[in-house]
N, C-alpha and C positions, 0 to 999 in steps of 0.2 A: 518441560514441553509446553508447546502451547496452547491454551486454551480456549484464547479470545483472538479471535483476528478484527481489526478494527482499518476502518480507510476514511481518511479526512477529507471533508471537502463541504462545498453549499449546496444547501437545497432549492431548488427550482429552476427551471428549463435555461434560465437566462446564464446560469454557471454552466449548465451541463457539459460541456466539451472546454471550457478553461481549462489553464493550466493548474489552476490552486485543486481542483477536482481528479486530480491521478491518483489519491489515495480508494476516491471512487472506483474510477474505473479497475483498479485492482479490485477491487469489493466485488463488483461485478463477476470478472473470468472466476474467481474462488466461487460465489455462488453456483457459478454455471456447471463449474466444474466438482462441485458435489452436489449436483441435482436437487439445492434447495432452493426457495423461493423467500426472500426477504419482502416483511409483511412491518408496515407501523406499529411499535409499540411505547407508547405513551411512556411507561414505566420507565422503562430508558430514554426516553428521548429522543428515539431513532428508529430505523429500518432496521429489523435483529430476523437472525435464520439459526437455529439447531439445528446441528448434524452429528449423528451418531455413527462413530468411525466404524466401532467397532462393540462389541458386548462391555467395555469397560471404558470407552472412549469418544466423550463428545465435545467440540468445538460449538463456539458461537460466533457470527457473524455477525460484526455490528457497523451501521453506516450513521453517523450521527444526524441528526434533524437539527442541530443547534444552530448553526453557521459556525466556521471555525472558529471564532476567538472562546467560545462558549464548549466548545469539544470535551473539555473534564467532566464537566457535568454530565454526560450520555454514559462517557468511557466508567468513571466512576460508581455512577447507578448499577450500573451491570456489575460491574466486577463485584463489588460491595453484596449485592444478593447475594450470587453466588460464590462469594469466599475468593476469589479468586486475586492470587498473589501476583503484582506486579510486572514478576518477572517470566508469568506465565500468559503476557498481552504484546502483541505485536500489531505496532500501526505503521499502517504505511500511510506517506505525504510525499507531495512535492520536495525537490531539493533543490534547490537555487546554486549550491556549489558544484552540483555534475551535469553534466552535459547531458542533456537528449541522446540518449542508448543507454547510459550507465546506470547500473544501479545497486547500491551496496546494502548489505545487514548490517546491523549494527544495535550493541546492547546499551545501555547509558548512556549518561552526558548531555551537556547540556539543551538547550531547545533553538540555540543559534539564531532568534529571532523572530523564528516560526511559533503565528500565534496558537494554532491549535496546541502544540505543542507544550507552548506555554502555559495555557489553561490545565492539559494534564497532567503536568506538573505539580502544577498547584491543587489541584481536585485530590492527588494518589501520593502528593507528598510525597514526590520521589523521583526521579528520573533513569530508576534501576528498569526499565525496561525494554522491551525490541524495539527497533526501527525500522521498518522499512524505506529507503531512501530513492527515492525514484527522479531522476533527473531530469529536470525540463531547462536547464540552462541559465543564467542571469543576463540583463538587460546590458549589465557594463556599466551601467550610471543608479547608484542608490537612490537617487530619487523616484525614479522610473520602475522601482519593482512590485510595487501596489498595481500598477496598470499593466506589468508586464503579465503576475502571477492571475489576475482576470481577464485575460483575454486567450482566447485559442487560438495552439503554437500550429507551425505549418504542416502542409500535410505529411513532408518527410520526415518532422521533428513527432510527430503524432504516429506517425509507423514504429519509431524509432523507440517512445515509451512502449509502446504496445510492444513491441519484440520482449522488452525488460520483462514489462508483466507476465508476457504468457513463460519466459526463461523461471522469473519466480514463483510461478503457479505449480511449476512440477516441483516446485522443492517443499510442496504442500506433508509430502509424509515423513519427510527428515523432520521438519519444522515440528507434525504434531507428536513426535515420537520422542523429540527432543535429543538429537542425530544435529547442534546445529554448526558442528564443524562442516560434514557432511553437505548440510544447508548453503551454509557459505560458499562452500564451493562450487554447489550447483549454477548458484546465483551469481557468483562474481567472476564467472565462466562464460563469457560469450560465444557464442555459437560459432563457428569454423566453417565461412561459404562454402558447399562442397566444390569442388574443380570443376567444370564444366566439361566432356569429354570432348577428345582431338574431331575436326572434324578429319575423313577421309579424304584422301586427293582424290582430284577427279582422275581418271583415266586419262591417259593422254591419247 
């Protein structure tokens, strides 16, 4: 199950609606949506929130303060306190290979070039843990994705993460239950426009 929900991205106003900052905004709706307040804490390195599921059941919330390349160091601290095994941490980031709407789960492997990632890697010695993959698209030209992944995406491509998020926010009790077939499917499930109904003829 999991323990720690973690969401990557930079600190201060001038990142805030980037693309490299979707692991944020996932941080965000999860706070919102278990009524807790993410507060500075030094110890980590980061914005952290406790929530207690349940009498035997709490998650942590962590937003790192590092800037990304520096991200192990935050994810690390924390886990390491509180004993917490690899494969009981799920981070969500940017994903450069899926498109704006898509967004996949996924357990190991490698970090594909994503620095945050990379850094966690190296910090947890390990890359046996969640990902959350959140699509904001690629630029088409690898020199250009430094500047693509700092800049904010349009407004439809920005609805379009958001739709992901709030699809992967209810998969919040599969996930801490540890249900993550269940999970999967909630998440890699897009939503189904409803029909819009017929309209009536007019009388003739």
């Amino acid at each position: 199950m999991i323990k720690l929900f973690v969401g990557l991205g930079n600190p201060g106003p001038e990142y805030e609606a980037t693309r490299h900052n979707a692991g944020f905004w996932f941080m965000d709706t999860v706070s919102s949506d278990l009524k807790v307040t993410m507060v500075v804490d030094k110890n980590y390195h980061g914005l952290t929130a406790r929530s207690a599921l349940d009498a035997t059941k709490t998650v942590w919330l962590l937003k790192p303060m590092t800037f990304m390349n520096l991200s192990g160091k935050s994810v690390a601290a924390l886990a390491r306190f509180f004993k917490l095994k690899p494969e009981e941490i799920l981070v969500a980031h940017d994903e450069l290979d899926l498109l704006p709407g898509q967004v996949k789960l996924k357990f190991g492997g490698g970090h594909a070039g994503h620095n945050g990632l990379r850094d966690i890697h190296a910090q947890l010695g390990t890359g046996d843990y969640w990902r959350l993959r959140l699509g904001i698209g690629h630029p088409g030209i690898k020199t250009e994705v430094s500047n693509w992944v700092l800049k904010k995406p349009s407004l439809e491509h920005r609805l379009a993460i958001d739709d992901c998020i709030n699809r992967a926010s209810l998969a919040l009790p599969a996930l801490t239950s540890g249900q993550f077939e269940k999970a999967t499917l909630q998440i890699h499930t897009a939503a189904v426009p409803r029909p819009k109904p017929a309209r009536k003829s007019e009388p003739q």
